[in-house]
C-alpha positions as CSV (number, residue, x, y, z in Angstrom):
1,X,-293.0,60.1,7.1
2,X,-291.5,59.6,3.4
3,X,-287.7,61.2,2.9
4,X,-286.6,61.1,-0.9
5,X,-283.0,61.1,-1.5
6,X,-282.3,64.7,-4.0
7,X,-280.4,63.9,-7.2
8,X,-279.1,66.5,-9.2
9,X,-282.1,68.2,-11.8
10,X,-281.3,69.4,-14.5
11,X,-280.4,73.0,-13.4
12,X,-278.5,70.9,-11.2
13,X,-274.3,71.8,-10.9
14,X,-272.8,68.6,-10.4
15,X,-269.9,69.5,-12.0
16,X,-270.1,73.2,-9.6
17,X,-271.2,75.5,-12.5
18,X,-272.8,78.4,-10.4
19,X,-274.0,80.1,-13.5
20,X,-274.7,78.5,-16.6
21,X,-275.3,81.6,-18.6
22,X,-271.7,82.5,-18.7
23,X,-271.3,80.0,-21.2
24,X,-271.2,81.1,-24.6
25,X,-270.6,77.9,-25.8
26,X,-274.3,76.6,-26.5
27,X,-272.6,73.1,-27.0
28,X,-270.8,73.2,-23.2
29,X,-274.1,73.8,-22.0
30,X,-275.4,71.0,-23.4
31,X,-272.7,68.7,-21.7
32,X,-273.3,70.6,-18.5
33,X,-277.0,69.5,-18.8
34,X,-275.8,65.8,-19.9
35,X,-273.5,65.6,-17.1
36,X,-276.2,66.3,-14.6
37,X,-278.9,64.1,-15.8
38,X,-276.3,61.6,-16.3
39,X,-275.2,62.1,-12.0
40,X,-278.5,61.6,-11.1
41,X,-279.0,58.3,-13.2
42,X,-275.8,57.2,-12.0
43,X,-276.7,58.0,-8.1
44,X,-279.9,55.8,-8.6
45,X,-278.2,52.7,-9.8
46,X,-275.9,53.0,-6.9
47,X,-278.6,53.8,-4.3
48,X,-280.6,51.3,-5.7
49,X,-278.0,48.6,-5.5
50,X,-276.0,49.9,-2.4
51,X,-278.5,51.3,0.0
52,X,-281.0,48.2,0.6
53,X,-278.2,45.7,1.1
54,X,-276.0,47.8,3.1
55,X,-279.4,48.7,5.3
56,X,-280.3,44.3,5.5
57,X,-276.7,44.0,6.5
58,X,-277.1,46.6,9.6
59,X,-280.2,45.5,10.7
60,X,-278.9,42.1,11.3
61,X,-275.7,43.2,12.8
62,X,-277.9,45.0,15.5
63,X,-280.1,42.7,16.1
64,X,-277.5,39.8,16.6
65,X,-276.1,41.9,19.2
66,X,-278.8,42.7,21.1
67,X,-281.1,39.6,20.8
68,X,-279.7,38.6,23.9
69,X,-281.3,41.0,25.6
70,X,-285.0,39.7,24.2
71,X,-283.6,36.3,25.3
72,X,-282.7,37.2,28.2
73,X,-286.4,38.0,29.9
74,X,-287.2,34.6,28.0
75,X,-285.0,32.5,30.0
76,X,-281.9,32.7,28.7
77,X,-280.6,33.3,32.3
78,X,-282.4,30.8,34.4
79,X,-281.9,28.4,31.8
80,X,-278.6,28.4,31.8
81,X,-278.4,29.8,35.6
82,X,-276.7,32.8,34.9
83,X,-275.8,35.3,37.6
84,X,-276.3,39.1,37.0
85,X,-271.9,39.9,37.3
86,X,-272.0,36.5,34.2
87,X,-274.6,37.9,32.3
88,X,-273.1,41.3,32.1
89,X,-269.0,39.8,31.7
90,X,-270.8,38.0,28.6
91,X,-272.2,41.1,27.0
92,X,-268.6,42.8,27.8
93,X,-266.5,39.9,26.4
94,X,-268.5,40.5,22.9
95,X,-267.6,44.8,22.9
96,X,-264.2,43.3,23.7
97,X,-263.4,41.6,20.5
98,X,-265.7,43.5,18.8
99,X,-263.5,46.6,19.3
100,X,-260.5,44.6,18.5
101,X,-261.2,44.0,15.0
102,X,-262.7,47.2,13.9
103,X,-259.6,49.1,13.1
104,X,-257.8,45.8,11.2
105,X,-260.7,45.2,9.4
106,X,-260.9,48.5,7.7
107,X,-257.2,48.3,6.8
108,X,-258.0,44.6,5.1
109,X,-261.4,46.2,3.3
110,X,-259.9,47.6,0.2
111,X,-257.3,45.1,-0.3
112,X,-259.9,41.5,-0.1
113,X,-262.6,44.1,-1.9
114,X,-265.4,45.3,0.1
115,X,-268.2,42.9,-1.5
116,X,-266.2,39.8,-0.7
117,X,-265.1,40.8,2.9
118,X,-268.3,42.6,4.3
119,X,-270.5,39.6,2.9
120,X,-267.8,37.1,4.5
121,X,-268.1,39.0,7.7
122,X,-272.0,38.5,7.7
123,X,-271.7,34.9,6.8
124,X,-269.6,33.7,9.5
125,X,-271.3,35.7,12.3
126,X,-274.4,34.7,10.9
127,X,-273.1,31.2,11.7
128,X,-271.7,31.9,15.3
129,X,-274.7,33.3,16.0
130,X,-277.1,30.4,15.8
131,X,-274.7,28.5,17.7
132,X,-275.6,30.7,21.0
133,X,-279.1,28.8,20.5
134,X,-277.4,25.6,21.5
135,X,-275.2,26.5,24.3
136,X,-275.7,25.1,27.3
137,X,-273.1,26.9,29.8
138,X,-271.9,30.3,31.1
139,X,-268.6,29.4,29.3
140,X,-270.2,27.8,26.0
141,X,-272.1,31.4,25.6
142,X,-269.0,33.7,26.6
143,X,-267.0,31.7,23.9
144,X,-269.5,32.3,21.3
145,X,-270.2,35.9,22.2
146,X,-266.4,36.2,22.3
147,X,-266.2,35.2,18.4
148,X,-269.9,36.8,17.4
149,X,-268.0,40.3,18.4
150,X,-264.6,39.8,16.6
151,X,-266.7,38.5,13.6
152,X,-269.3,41.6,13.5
153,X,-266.5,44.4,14.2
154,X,-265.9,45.0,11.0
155,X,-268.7,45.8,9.6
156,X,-269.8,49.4,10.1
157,X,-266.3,51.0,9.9
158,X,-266.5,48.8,6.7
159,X,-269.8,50.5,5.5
160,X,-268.4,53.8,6.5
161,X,-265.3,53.5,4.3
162,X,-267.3,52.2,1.5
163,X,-269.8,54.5,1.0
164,X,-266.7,56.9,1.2
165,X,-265.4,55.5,-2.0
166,X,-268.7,55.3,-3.7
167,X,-270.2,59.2,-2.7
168,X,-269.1,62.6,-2.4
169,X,-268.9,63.7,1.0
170,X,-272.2,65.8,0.9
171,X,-273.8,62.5,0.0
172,X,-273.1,60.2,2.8
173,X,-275.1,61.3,6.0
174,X,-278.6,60.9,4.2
175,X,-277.4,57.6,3.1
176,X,-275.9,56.5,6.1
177,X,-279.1,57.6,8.0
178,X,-281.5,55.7,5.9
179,X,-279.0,52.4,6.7
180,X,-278.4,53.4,10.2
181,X,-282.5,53.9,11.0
182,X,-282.5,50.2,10.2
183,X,-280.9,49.7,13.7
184,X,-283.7,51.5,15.5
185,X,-286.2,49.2,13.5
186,X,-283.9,46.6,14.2
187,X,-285.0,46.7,17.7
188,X,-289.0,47.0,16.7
189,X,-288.7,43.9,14.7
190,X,-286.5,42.0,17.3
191,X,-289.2,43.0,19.5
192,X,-292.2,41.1,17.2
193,X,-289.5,38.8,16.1
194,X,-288.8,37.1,19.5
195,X,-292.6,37.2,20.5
196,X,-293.7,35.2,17.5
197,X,-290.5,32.2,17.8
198,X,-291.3,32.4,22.1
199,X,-294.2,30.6,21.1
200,X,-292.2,27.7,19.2
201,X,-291.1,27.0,23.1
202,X,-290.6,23.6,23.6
203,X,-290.7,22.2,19.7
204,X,-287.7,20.2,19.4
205,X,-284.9,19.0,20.9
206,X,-281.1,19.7,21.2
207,X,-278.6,17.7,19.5
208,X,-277.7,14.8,21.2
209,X,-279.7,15.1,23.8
210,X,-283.7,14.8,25.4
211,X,-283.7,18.6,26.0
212,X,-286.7,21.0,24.3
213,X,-285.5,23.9,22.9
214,X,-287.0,26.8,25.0
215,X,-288.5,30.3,23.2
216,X,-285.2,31.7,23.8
217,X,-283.3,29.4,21.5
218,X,-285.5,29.9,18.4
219,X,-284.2,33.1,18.9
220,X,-280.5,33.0,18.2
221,X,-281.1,29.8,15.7
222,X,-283.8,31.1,13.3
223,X,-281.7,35.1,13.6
224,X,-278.7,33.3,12.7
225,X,-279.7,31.4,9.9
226,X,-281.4,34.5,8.5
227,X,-278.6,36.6,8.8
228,X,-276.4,33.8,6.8
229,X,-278.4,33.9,4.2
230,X,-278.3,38.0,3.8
231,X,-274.5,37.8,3.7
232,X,-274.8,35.1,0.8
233,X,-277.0,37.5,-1.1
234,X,-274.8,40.7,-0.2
235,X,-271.6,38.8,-2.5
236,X,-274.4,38.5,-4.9
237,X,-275.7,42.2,-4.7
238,X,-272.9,44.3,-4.0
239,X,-270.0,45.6,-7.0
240,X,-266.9,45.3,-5.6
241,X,-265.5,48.2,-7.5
242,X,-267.4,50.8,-9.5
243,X,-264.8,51.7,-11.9
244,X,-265.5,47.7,-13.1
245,X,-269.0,47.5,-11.9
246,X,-271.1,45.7,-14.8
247,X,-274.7,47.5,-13.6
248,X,-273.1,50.9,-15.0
249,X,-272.1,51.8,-18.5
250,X,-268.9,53.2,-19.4
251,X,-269.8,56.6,-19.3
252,X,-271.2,55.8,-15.5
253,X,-267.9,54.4,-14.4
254,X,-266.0,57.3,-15.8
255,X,-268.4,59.6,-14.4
256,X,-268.1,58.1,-10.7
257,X,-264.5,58.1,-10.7
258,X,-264.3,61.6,-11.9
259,X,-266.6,63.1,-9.5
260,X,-265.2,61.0,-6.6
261,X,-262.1,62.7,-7.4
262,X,-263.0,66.2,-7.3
263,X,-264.2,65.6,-4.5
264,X,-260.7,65.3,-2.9
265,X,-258.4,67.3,-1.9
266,X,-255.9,68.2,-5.1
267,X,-253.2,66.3,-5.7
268,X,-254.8,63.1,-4.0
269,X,-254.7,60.0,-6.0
270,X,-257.4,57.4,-5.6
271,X,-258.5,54.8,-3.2
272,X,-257.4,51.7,-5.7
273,X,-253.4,53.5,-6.3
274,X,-253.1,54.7,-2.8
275,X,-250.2,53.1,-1.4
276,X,-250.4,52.2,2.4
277,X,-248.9,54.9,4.4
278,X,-248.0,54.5,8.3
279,X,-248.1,58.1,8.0
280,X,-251.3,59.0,7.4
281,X,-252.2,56.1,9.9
282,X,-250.3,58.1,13.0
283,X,-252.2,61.6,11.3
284,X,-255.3,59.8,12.0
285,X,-254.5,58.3,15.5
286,X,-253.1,61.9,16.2
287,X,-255.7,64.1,15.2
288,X,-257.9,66.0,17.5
289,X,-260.8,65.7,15.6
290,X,-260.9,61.9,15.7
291,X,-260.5,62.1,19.7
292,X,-263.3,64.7,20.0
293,X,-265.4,62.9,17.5
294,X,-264.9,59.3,19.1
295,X,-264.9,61.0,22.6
296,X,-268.6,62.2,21.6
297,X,-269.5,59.2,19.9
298,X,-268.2,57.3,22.9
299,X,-270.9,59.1,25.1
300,X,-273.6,58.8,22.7
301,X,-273.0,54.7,22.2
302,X,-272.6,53.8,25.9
303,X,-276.3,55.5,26.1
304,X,-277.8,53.4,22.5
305,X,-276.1,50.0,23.5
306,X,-277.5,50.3,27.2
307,X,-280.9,51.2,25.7
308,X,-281.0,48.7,23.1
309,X,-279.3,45.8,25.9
310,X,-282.1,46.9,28.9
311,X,-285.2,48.7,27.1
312,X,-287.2,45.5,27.0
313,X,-285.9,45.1,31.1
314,X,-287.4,48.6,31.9
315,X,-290.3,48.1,29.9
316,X,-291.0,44.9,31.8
317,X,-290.1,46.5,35.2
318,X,-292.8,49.4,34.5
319,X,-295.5,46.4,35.3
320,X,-295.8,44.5,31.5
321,X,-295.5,41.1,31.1
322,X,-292.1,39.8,29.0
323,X,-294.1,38.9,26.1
324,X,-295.7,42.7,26.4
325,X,-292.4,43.8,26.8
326,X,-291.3,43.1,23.7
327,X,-294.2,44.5,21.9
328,X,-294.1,47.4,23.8
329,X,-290.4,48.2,23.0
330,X,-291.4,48.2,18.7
331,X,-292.9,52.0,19.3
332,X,-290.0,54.2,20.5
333,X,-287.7,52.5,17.8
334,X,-290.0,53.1,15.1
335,X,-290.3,56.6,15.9
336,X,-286.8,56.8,16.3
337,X,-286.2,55.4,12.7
338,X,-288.1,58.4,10.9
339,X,-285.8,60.8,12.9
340,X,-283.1,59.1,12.4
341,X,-284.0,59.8,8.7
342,X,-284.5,63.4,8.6
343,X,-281.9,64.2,10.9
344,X,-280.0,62.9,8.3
345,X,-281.7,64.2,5.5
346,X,-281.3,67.9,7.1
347,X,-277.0,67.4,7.9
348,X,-276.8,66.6,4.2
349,X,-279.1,68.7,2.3
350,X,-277.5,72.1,4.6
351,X,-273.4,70.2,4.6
352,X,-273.5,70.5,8.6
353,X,-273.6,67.8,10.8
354,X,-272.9,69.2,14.5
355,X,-275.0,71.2,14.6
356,X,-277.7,68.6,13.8
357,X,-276.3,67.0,16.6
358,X,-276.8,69.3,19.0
359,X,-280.3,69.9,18.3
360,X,-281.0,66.3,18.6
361,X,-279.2,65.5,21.7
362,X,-281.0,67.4,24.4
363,X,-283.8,65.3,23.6
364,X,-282.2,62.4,25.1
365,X,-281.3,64.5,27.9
366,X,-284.8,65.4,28.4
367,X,-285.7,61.8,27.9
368,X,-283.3,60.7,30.5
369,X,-284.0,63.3,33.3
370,X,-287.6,62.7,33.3
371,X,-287.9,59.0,33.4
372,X,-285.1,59.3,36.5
373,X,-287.3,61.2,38.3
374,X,-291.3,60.2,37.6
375,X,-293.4,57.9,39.1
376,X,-295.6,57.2,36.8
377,X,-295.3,54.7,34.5
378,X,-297.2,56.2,31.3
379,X,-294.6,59.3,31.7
380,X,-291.6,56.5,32.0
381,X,-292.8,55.2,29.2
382,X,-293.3,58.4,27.2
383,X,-289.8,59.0,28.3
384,X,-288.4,56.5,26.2
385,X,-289.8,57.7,22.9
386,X,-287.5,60.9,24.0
387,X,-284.7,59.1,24.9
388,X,-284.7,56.9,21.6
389,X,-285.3,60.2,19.5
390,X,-282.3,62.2,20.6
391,X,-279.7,59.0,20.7
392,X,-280.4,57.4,17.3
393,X,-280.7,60.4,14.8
394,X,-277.4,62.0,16.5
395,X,-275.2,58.4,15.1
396,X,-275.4,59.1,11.4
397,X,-273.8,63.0,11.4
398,X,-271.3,61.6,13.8
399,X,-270.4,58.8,12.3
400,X,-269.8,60.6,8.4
401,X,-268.6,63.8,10.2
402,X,-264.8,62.2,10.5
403,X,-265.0,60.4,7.8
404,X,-265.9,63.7,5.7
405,X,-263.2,65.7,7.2
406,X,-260.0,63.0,6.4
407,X,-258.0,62.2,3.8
408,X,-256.5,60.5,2.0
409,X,-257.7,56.7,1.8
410,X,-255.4,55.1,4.5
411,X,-255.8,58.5,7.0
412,X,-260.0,57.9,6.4
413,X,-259.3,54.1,6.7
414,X,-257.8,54.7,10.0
415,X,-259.8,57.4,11.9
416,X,-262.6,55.9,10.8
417,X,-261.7,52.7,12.5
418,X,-260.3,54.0,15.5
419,X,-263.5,56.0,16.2
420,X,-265.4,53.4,16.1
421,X,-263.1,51.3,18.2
422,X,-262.9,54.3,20.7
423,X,-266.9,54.7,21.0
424,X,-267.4,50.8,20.9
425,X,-265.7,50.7,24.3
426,X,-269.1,52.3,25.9
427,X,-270.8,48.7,25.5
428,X,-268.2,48.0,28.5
429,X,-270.0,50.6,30.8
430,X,-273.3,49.8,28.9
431,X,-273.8,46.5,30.7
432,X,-273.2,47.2,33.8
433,X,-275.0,50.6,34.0
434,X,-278.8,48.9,34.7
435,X,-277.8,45.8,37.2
436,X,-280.6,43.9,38.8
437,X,-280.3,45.5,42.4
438,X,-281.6,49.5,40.8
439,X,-284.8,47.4,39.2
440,X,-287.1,49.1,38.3
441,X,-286.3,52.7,38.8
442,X,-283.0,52.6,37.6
443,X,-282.3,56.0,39.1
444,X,-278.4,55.5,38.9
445,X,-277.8,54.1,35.6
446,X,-280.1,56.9,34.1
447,X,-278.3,59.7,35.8
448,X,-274.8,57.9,34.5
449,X,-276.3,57.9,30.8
450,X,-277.7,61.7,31.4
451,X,-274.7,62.7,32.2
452,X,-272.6,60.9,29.3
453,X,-275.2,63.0,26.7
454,X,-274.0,66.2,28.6
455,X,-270.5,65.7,27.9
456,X,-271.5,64.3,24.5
457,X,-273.4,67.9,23.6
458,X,-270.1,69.8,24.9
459,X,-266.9,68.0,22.7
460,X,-269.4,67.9,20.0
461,X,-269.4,71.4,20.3
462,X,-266.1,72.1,20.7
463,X,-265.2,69.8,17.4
464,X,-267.5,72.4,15.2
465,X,-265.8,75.3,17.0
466,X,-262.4,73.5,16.0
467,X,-263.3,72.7,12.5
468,X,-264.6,76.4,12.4
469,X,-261.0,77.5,13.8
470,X,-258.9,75.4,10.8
471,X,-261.1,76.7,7.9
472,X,-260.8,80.4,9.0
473,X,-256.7,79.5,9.6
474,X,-256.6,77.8,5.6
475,X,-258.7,81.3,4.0
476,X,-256.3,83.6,6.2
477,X,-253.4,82.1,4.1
478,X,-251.5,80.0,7.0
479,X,-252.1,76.7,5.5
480,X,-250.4,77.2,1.8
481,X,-247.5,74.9,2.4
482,X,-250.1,71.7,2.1
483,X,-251.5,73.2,-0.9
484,X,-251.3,69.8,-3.5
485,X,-250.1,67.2,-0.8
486,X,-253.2,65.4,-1.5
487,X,-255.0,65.7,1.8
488,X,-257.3,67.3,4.3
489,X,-254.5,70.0,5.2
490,X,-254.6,71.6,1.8
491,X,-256.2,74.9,1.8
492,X,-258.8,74.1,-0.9
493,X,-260.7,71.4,1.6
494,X,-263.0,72.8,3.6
495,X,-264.1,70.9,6.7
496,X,-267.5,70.1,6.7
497,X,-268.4,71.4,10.4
């Protein structure tokens, strides 16, 4: 399936003319026709120089995360005689710190400059994890996952908040989705990824000692390396401001400013003179749309991180071989990926994302309530291709959908974050919802997961009904009095629902 962003044409209204024969001015029109052509060469240089990276950057975060679990049916526990209760604390040690640092990073983001600290971030985790391809203990690889968490935290609240200051908010979930279906792929090409460096099994030796490195270890060392490398090339690739950026003329850098702005609720300044206000932070931690929104997202992570951690464990537990396994596992994520895509493709193009949502979801349920109850392994296996294509494609409208409805800068900053942090805390019941003793039915932990996409489908809906509720309450009039405070309370802002 090929998805093509839209950019304005040029009966385009970028600058929301509705009719552009009520301008007698021929000249006017002229500019109107300018100004569009001029958006969509201007959203081309930044998808163009924005998109790739920010997708490379993703991909590697996920697959750094979840490696383990390729490793993990490689050897990684017998090697290192790891118990079941040890090899789920380390996975939970990682969520730990990884949730720690989402919310602090984001504040940092706009102050260090998103190019230097998102390419930093990959860097050093990068580095951290190769080192879990020469530990040697259950506390040398909690120590390491400990670090690898508080190291990646940062980055997709930080890819959220950036694409915030770079598109409108009609613009993001398309965007988003195309760099989020690079985690679904992420777990295809960790699949082939790990099969090809199992074979290097045995080729060398640790450091200091007589030791081979096994399959497992190729793994984390050659991932690690890799994913140093992309964050030296995302300092290279990505502008650290557009209003400076040296890939647009001036006209562009005006233009992106400008339309970033009207964009916002009125009276808002931008992201570069907001001062930091605690008191858009408490209206962010405070707001029931960023507990409803992380409450669902929550749900809907605890089911992707325990897919993404155990899929290559159920696949090998339907009869395959580990090495099948793996290969077996690249199909549901690829189908996944071109969901993932027009799910986003379809929140952006019609300005909705819960509702996208909750078309999406019950395909997980369906996923899950089969592969609970069959026998068979073909139909278990089927399952998954259901279960991948309702979880994945429902991240992307969740994940713009608060970010879309807050302002200003520090309030986004914020909710943002604290979603994340929120939802990140299902990788806690993520690894212990498939232990060892349920293998290979799994009966329990996919009833748990089933039931976490039912409550997911519900506060989902009930955030739309509320975001319904607050637009009808600013056109009846009763929201006037935050007309001009520059943000999401002012009449004139219309939550996206």
């Amino acid at each position: 399936m090929t998805t093509s962003i839209e950019y304005p044409d040029e009966k385009g209204t970028d600058l929301q003319l509705e009719n552009r024969e009520s301008f007698e001015d021929a000249d006017r029109t002229v500019l109107v026709l300018h100004d569009a052509a001029l958006t969509r060469k201007l959203l081309w240089k930044l998808d163009l120089r924005i998109l790739p990276m920010m997708a490379v950057l993703f991909l590697f975060s996920f697959l750094d995360r979840t490696n383990i679990g390729n490793a993990k049916i490689l050897g990684l526990t017998k090697d290192l005689k790891l118990s079941g209760s040890q090899y789920a604390n380390c996975l939970a040690i990682f969520f730990a710190f990884y949730i720690a640092s989402e919310v602090p990073s984001n504040l940092v983001l706009k102050r260090v400059s998103p190019r230097i600290w998102l390419a930093l971030l990959t860097f050093i985790w990068g580095v951290i994890a190769m080192c879990m391809g020469f530990v040697h203990s259950y506390t040398g690889l909690m120590v390491v996952r400990a670090f690898l968490g508080a190291a990646e935290g940062g980055l997709l609240p930080g890819i959220v908040l950036y694409l915030s200051m770079c598109y409108k908010r009609s613009e993001m979930a398309l965007r988003l989705g195309l760099i989020y279906s690079s985690a679904s792929l992420s777990g295809a090409f960790g699949g082939l990824l790990a099969t090809g460096l199992n074979r290097l099994n045995g080729s060398g030796h640790l450091p200091g000692t007589s030791q081979t490195i096994h399959g497992w270890r190729w793994i984390f060392i050659v991932e690690g390396l890799m994913t140093a490398a992309v964050g030296v090339l995302a300092y290279i690739v990505l502008p650290g401001s557009l209003d400076k950026a040296s890939f647009l003329t001036e006209e562009e850098r005006l233009l992106v400013v400008d339309r970033l702005q009207r964009d916002k609720p009125s009276g808002s300044l931008g992201a570069d003179a907001e001062r930091f206000s605690w008191t858009q932070v408490n209206r962010a931690i405070f707001s029931i749309q960023t507990w409803l929104s992380a409450s669902a997202y929550f749900c809907i992570l605890t089911a992707l991180y325990s897919f993404g951690l155990f899929v290559p464990t159920i696949i090998n537990g339907l009869g395959y071989t580990a090495v099948r396994a793996q290969l077996f596992s690249v199909p549901p994520y690829a189908v996944a990926a071109a969901l993932t895509v027009l799910a986003a493709f379809v929140s952006d193009r019609y300005k909705i994302r819960g509702p996208v949502m909750l078309c999406f979801l019950p395909l997980s349920i369906i996923g899950y309530a089969i592969i609970r109850t069959t026998k068979g392994n073909s139909v278990k296996y089927g399952a998954l291709f259901l279960m991948a294509s309702g979880l994945y494609p429902s991240v992307p409208p969740v994940l713009v959908w608060l970010s879309n409805n807050s302002g200003p800068h520090y309030k986004r900053a914020t909710a943002v974050g604290l979603q994340l942090a929120i939802a990140n805390c299902g990788g806690f019941p993520a690894t212990f919802i498939y232990p060892a003793k349920q293998s290979p039915a799994y009966i329990e932990g996919h009833t748990i997961v089933m039931g976490l996409l039912c409550a997911s489908w519900c506060l989902v809906a009930l955030n739309c009904a509320y975001c319904h509720y607050q637009n009808k309450q600013k056109e009846a009039g009763k929201m006037e009095k935050y007309r001009g405070m520059g943000d999401d309370r002012d009449p004139d802002f219309k939550y996206i629902i």
